[in-house]
C-alpha positions as CSV (number, residue, x, y, z in Angstrom):
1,X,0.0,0.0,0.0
2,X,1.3,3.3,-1.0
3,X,0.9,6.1,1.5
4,X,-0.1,9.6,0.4
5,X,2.1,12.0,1.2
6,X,1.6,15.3,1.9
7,X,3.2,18.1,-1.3
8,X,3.7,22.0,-1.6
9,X,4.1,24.1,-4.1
10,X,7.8,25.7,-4.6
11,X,6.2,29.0,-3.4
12,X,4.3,27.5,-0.2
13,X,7.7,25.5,0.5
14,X,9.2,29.0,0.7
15,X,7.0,30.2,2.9
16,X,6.7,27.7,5.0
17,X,10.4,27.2,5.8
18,X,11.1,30.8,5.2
19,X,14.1,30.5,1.8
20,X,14.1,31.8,-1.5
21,X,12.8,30.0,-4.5
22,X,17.2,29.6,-5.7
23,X,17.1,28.0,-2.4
24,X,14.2,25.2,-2.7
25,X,15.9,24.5,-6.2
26,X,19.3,23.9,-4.8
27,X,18.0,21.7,-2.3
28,X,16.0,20.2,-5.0
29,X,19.0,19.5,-7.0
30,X,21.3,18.9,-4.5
31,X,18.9,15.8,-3.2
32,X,18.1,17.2,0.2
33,X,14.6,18.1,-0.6
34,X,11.9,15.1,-2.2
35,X,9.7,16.4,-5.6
36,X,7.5,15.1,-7.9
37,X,6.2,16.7,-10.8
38,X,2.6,16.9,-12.0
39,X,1.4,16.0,-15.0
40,X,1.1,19.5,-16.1
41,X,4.9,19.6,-15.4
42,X,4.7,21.9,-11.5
43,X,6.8,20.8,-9.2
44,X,5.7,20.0,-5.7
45,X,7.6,19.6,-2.7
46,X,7.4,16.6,0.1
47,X,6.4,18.4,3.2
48,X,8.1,15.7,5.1
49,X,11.1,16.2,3.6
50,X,11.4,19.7,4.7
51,X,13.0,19.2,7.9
52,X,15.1,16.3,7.4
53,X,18.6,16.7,8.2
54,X,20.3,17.3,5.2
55,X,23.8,15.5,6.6
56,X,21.5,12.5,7.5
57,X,21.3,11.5,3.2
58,X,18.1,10.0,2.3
59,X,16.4,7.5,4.6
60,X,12.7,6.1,4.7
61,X,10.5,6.9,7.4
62,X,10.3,2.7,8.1
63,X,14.0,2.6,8.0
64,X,15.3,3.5,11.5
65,X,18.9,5.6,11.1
66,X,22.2,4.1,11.6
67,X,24.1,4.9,14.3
């Protein structure tokens, strides 16, 4: 079963987490920030991913971090 998950636009990921649009994009490209893109081609942010720690790399919320 696939859990929805909660998305933003770039501009609500801006204000939520108070950073510039460049910003969201780096994080975008850099891998710190989850996307998907619509089928009419927006992008939309994971909320979840938001906060993660960015030095943490890319875990799953079922996956429990290693020590």
């Amino acid at each position: 079963m696939i859990a929805d998950r909660k998305t933003l636009s770039i501009a609500k990921a801006c204000e939520l987490v108070g950073v510039s649009r460049r910003t969201i994009y780096n994080w975008i490209a850099g891998g710190k920030v989850e996307y998907v893109r619509t089928a009419g081609g927006s992008v939309r942010i994971f909320v979840d991913t938001l906060w993660r720690d960015p030095h943490a790399g890319v875990t799953r919320p079922d996956t429990p971090p290693s020590d």
